[in-house]
C-alpha positions as CSV (number, residue, x, y, z in Angstrom):
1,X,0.8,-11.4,7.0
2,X,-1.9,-8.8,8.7
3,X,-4.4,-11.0,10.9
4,X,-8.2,-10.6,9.8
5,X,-10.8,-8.7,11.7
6,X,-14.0,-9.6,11.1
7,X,-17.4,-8.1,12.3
8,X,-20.4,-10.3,12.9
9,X,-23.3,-11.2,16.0
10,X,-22.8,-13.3,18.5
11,X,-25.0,-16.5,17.9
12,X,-24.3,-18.1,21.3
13,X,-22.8,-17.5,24.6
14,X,-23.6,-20.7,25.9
15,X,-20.2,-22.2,26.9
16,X,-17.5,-20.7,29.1
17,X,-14.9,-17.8,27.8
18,X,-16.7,-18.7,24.6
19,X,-18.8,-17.1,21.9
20,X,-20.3,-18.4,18.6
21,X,-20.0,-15.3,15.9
22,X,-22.3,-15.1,12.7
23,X,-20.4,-13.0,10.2
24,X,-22.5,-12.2,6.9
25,X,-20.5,-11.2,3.3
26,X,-22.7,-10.1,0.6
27,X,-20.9,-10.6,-2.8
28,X,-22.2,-10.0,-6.4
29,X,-22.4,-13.3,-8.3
30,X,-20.6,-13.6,-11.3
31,X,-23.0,-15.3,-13.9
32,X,-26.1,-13.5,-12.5
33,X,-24.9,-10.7,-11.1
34,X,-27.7,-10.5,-7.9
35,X,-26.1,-9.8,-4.7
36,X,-25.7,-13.0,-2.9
37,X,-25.7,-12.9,1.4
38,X,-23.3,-16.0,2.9
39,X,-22.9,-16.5,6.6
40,X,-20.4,-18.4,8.8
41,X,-20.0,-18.8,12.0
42,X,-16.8,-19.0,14.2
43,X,-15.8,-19.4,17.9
44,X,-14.0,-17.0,19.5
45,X,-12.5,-16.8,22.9
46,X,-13.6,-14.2,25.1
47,X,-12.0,-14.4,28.6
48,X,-14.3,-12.1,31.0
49,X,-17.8,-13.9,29.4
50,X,-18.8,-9.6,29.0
51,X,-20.1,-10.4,25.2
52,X,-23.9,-11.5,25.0
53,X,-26.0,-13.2,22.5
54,X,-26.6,-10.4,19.8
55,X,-24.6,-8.0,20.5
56,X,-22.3,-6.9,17.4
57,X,-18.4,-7.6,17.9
58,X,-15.5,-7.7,15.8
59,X,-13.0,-10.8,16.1
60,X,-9.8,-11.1,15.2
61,X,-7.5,-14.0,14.2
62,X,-5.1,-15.3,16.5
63,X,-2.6,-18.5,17.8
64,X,-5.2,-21.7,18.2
65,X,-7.1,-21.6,21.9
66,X,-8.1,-25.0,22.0
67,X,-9.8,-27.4,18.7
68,X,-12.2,-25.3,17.5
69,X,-11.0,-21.4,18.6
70,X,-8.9,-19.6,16.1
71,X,-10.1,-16.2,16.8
72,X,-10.5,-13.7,19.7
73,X,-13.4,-11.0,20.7
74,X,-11.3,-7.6,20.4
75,X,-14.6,-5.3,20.6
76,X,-18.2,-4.3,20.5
């Protein structure tokens, strides 16, 4: 199975070879059909600290880092 990539801004950069991401999906709903905006946020591990809060990156999925970080910073 192909591992995601995502794109989305960094919310955080607070803790150490970690970032919080915001990634947004707009969808059309299916009763009303108005285009709906959704967010989430994941942690991803990025080991040199380079990434800073809002700056655009894209994250992919990878092996669990720790509790909480299931996805790595591959790019601005």
């Amino acid at each position: 199975m192909p591992k995601r990539i995502l794109r989305g801004t960094v919310t955080s950069d607070a803790n150490e070879q970690t970032v919080t991401v915001s990634v947004e999906r707009r969808f059309t709903h299916p009763v009303l059909k108005k285009t709906i905006r959704k967010s989430k946020k994941y942690r991803a591990h990025d080991e040199k600290n380079t990434f800073k809060k809002g700056d655009t990156v894209r994250i992919i999925e990878c092996a669990p880092k720790s509790k909480t970080k299931r996805w790595e910073v591959i790019e601005a």
